[in-house]
C-alpha positions as CSV (number, residue, x, y, z in Angstrom):
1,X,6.8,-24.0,24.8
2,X,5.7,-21.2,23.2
3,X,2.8,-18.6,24.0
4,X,0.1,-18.3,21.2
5,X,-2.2,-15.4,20.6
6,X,-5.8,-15.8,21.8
7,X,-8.6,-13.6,19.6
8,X,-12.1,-13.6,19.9
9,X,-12.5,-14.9,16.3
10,X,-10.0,-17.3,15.4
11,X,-7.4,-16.3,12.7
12,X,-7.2,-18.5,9.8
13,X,-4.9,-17.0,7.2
14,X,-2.9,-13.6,7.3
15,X,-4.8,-10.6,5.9
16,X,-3.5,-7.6,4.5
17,X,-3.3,-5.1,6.6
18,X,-2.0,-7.6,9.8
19,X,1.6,-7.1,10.7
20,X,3.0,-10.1,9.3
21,X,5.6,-10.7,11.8
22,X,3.3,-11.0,14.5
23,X,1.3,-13.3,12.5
24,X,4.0,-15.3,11.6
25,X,6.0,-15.8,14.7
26,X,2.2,-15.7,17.0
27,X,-0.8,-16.8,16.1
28,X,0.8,-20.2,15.0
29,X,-2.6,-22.1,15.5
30,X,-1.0,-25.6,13.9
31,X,1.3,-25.8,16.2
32,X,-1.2,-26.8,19.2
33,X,-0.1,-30.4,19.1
34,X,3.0,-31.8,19.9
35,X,3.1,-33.8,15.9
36,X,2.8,-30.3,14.6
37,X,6.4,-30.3,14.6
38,X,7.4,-32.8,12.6
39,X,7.2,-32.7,8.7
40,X,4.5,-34.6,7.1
41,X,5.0,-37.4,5.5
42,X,2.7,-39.0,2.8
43,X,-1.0,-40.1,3.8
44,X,-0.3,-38.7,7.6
45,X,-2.7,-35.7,7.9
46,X,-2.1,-35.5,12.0
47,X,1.2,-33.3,11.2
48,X,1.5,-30.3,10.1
49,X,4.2,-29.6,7.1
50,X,6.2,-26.9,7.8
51,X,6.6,-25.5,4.4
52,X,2.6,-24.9,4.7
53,X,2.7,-22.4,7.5
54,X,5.8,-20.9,5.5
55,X,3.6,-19.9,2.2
56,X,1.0,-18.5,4.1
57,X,3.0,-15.5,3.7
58,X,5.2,-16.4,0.9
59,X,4.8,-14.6,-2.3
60,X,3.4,-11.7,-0.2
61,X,4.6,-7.9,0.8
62,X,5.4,-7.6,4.5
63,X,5.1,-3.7,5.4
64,X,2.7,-1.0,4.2
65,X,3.3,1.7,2.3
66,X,2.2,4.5,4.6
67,X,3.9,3.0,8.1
68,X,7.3,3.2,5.7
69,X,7.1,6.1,4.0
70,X,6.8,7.5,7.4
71,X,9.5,5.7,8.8
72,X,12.3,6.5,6.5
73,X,10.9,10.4,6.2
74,X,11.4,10.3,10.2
75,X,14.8,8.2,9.8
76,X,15.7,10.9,6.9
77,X,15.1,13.9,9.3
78,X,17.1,12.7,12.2
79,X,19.8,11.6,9.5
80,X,19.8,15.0,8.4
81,X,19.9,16.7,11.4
82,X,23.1,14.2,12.5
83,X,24.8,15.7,9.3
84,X,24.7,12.0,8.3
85,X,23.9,10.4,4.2
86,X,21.8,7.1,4.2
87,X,23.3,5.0,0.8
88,X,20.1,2.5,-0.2
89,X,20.8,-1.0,-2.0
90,X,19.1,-3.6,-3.1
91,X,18.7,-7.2,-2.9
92,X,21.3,-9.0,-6.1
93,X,20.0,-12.1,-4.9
94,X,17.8,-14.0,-1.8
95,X,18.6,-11.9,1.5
96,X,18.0,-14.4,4.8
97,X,17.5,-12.5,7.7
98,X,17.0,-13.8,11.2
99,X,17.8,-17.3,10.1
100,X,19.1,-18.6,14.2
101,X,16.1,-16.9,15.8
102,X,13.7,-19.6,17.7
103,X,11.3,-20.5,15.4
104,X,8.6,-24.0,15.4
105,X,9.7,-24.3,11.7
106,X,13.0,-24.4,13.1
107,X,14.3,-21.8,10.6
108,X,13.4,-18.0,12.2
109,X,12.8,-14.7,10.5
110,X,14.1,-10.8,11.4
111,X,10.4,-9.1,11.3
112,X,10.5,-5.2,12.4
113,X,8.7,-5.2,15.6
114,X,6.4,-2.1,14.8
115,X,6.7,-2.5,10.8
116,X,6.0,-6.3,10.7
117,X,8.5,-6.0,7.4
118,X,11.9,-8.1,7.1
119,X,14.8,-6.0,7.8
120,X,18.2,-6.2,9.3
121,X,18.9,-5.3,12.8
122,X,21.5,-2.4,13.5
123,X,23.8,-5.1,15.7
124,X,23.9,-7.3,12.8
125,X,24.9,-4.5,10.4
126,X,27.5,-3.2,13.2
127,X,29.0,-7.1,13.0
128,X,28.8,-7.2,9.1
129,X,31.5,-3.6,9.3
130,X,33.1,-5.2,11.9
131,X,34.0,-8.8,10.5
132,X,34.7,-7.1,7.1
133,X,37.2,-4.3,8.3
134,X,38.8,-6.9,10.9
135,X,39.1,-9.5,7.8
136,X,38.8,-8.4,4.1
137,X,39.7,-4.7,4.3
138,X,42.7,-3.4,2.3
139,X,43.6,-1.0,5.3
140,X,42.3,-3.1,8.4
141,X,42.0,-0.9,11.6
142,X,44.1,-1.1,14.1
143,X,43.2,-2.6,17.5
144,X,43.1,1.2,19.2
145,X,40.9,2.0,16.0
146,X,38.6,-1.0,16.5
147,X,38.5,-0.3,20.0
148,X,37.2,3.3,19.6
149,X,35.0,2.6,16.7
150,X,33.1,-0.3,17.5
151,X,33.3,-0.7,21.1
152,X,34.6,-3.3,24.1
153,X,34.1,-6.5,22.7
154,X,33.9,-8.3,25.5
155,X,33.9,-7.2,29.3
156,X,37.4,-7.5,30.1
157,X,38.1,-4.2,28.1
158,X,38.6,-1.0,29.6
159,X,35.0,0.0,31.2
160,X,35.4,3.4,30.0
161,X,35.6,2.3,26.1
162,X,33.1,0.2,25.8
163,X,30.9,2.7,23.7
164,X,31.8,2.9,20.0
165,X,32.0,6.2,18.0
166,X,30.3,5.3,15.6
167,X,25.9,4.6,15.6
168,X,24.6,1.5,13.1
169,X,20.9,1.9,12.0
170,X,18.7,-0.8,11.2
171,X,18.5,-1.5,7.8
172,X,14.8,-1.2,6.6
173,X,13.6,-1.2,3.6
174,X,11.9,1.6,1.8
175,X,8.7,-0.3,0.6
176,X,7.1,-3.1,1.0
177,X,9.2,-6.5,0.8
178,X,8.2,-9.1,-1.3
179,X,9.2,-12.9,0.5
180,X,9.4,-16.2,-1.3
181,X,10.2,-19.9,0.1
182,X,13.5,-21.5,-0.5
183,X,15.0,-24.7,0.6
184,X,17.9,-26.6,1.9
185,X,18.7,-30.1,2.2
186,X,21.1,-31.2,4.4
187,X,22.2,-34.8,3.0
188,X,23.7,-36.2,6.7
189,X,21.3,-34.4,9.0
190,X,21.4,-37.9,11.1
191,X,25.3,-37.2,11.2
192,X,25.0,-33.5,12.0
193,X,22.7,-34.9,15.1
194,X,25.5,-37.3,16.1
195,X,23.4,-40.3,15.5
196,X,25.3,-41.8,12.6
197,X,28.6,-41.7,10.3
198,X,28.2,-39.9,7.0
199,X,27.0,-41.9,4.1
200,X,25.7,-42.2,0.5
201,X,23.0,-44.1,2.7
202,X,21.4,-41.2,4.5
203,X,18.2,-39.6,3.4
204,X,18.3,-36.3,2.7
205,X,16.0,-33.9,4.4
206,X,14.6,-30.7,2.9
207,X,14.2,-27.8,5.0
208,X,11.9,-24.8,4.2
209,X,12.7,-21.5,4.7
210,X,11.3,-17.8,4.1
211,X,14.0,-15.5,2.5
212,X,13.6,-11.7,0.9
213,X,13.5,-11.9,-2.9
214,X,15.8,-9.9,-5.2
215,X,15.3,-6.1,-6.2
216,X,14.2,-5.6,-2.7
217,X,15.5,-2.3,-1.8
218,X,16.9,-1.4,1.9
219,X,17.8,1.9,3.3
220,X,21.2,2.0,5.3
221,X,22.6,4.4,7.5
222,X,25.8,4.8,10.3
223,X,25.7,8.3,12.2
224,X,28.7,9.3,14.9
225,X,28.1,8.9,18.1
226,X,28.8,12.8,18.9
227,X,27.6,14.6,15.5
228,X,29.9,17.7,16.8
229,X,33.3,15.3,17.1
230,X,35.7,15.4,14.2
231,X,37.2,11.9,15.2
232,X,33.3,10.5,15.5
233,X,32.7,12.0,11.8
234,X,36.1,10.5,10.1
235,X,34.8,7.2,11.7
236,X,31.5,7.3,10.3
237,X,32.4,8.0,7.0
238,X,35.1,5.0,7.3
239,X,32.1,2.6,8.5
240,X,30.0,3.5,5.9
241,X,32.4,2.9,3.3
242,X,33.4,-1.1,4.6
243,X,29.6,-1.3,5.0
244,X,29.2,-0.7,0.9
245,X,32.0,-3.0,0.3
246,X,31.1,-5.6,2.3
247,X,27.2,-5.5,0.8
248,X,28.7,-5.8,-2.5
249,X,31.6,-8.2,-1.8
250,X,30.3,-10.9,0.7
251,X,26.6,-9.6,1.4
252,X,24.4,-9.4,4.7
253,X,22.3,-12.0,6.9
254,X,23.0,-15.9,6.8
255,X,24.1,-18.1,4.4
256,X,26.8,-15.5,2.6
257,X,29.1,-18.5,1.8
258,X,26.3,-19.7,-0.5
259,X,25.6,-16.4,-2.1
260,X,22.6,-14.8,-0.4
261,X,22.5,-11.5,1.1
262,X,24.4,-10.2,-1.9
263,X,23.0,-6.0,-2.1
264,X,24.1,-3.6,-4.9
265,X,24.2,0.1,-4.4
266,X,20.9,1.8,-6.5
267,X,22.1,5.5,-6.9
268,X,18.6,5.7,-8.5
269,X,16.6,5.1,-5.3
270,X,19.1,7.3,-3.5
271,X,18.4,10.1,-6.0
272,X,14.4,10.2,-5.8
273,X,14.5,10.3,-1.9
274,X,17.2,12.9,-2.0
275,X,14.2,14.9,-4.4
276,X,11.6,13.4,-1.7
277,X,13.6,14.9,1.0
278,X,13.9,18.4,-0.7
279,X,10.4,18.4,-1.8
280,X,9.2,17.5,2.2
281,X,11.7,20.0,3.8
282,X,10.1,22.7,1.2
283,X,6.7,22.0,2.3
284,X,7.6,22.0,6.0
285,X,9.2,25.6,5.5
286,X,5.9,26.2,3.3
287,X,3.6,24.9,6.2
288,X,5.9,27.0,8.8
289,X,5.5,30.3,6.8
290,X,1.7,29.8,6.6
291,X,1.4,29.3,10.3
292,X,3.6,31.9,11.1
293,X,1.4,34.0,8.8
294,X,-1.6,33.0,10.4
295,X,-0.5,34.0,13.8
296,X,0.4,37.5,12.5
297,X,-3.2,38.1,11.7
298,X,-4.7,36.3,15.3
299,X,-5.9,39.9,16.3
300,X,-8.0,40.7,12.8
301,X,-11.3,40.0,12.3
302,X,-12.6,36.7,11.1
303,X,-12.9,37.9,7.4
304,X,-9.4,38.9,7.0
305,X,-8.3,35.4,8.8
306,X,-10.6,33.6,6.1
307,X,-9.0,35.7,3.6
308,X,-5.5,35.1,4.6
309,X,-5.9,31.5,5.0
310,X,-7.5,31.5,1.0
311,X,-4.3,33.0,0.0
312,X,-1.9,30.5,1.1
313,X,-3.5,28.0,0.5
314,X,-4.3,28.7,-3.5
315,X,-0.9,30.6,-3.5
316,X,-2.6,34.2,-4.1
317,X,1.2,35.8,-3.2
318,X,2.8,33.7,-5.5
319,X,0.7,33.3,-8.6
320,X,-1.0,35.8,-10.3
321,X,-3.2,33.7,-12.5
322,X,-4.7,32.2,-9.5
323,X,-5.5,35.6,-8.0
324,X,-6.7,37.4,-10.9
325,X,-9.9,34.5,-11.5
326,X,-13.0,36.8,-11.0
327,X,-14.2,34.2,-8.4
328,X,-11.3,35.2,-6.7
329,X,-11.2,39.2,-7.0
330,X,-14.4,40.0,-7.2
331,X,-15.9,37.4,-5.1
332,X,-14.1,38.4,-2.0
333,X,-13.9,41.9,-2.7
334,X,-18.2,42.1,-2.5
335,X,-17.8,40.1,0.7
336,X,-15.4,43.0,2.2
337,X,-18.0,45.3,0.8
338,X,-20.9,44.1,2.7
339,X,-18.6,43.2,5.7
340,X,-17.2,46.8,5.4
341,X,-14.1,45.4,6.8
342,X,-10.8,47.3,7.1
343,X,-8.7,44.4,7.9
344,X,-9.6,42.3,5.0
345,X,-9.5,44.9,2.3
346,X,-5.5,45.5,3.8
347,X,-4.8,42.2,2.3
348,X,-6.5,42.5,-0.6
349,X,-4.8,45.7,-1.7
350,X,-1.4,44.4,-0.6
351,X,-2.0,41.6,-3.4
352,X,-3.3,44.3,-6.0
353,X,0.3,46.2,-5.3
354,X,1.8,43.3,-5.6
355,X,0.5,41.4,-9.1
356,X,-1.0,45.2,-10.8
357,X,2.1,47.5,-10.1
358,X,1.0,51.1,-10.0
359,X,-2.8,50.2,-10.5
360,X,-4.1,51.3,-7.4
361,X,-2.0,54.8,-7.6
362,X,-3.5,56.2,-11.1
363,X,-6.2,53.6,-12.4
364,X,-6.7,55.7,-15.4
365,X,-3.0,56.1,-16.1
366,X,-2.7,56.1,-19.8
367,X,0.6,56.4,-22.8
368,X,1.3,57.4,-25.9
369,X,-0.2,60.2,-28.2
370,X,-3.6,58.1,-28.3
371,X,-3.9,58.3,-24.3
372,X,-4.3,54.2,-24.2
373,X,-5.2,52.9,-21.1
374,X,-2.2,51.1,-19.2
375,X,-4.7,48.9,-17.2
376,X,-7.8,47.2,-18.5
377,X,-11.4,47.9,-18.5
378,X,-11.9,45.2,-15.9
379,X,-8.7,46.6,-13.7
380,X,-9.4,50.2,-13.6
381,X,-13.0,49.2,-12.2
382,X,-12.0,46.7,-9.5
383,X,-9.3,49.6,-8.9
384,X,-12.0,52.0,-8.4
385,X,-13.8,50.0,-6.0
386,X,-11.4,49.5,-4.0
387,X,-10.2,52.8,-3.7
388,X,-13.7,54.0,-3.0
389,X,-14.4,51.3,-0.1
390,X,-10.8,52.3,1.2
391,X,-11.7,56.0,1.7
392,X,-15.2,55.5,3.1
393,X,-13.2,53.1,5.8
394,X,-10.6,55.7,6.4
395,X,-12.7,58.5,6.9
């Protein structure tokens, strides 16, 4: 048995913005009857045809945009932090994830519990290394090796080991997936049951079952266990290099022996997130300079706090053409006129020294034989001003 949601308004069909995996493993409504488990067969409308339920979401994205943008900018932080590189791949071929998990369609589906996207769980990546360095690897570890970088295997192994050095990250993928239906038939499914000898006589019996489609492209990621540990980071970078082969030699998920779960390494992908990365970490350290000019100024009057906020956020410090717009100069220096305010007029003049160098010291400086003006007309008066307003606030 297995518990259905209840709504208020019944769900018919999977909307957008639903997390698809909880639609798809929950609110199963065909399945209420007992013959909803059994394929249909033709003119029998009492049972429900499994391949239905599996093109409701079919042809369809599972994930938003938003939820995963924020989930690999978080993933990319930490990763960071850990001194550790994601690599990103995608799909050559179908990708079947979550193919033995319980399922009424008999065929499950890996669905992020918080994303409702497909992805691969960090146990299955950690038995993807593990198989392939065990098995196809040109320098297979050696049992102490395997032993210290993946863990006990089993519970007869020394209780203190049983913790590898080396962390394996979900693989998620770094927009939203698009799913498809494919099919096996098993030719002696009544022989795979034990009820009969294989034969040309058996029936064959397709089964549906959801897959990822190709180009799909997944984030990956190993970190060691102790970020400080030398021995944690030389097994790391080991995992992460059987992790690459074995993506592009005998793939992830089920059904590798018949060529799914094949991924290719997208150096593409892995440079715009690398530019991504930058271009977030540059507007943190923008967003913490602002604030941390902001709090310098929590004492001054609410002018000059208006002020200050203006200038970061249009730049003022860093771009003169933005500072010099009359709305700009002469806008807020009337309102520091009226408001007679000493606070706000320090910040103004500190961008006057900054963007008209030597202005404020000789406004009617001038060079050459003909005496021309170094500043213009417009300069020398603003100049004027605001040495005027400075010496009736000083004195």
């Amino acid at each position: 048995m297995r518990m259905l949601y209840r709504t208020e308004q019944e769900v018919k069909s999977y909307q957008p913005n639903m997390n698809m995996g909880l639609w798809y493993d929950k609110f199963a409504n065909a399945w209420a009857h007992p013959s909803a488990l059994k394929i249909k067969s033709s003119g029998d409308e009492n049972k429900f045809n499994k391949g239905d339920w599996i093109n409701t979401v079919a042809g369809k994205t599972s994930g938003t945009p938003d939820h995963l943008d924020e989930a690999i900018r978080r993933r990319n932080k930490m990763f960071s932090e850990l001194g550790a590189t994601p690599v990103y791949f995608v799909t050559v071929g179908s990708f079947v994830t979550g193919l033995g998990r319980d399922h009424p369609v008999e065929n499950g589906f890996a669905w992020h519990p918080t994303l409702g996207t497909a992805y691969l769980p960090g146990s299955s990546v950690k038995g993807l290394v593990r198989d392939w360095a065990e098995q196809w690897s040109d320098a297979p570890p050696t049992a102490d090796d395997r032993l210290r970088i993946f863990g006990s295997a089993s519970k007869t192994e020394p209780q203190d080991r049983q913790v590898g050095s080396v962390i394996f990250c979900d693989a998620l993928p770094v927009k939203p997936v698009k799913l498809k239906a494919d099919v096996m038939t098993p030719h002696y499914g009544e022989y795979y049951q034990g009820d009969a000898v294989p034969g040309d006589w058996l029936s064959p019996v397709p089964i549906p079952f959801l897959v990822v489609d190709q180009d799909q492209p997944f984030q990956f990621c190993v970190l060691p266990r102790r970020p400080g540990n030398e021995q944690d980071k030389e097994d790391s970078a080991a995992a992460l290099g059987w992790l690459e082969d074995a993506l592009n030699s005998v793939g992830a998920g089920a059904k590798t022996a018949l060529g799914y779960g094949r991924f290719a390494k997208n150096v593409v992908i892995a440079e715009r997130f690398s530019q991504l990365q930058a271009a977030q970490e540059q507007q943190r350290e923008a967003d913490r300079q602002k604030e941390d000019a902001l709090q310098a100024v929590a004492n001054e009057s609410e002018l000059a706090k208006r002020f200050m906020r203006n200038s970061l956020d249009h730049k003022w410090h860093d771009n003169k053409v933005a500072f010099e717009k009359p709305e700009v100069i002469e806008g807020w220096l009337t309102q520091i006129e009226q408001a007679r305010d000493k606070d706000a007029l320090e910040h103004l003049i500190q961008l006057f020294d900054q963007h008209f160098q030597g202005l404020l010291a000789d406004p009617d400086k001038t060079k050459g034989k003909k005496a021309k003006p170094v500043h213009s007309d417009r300069q020398r008066k603003l100049a004027h001003r605001v040495l005027k307003l400075r010496d009736e606030l000083t004195n």
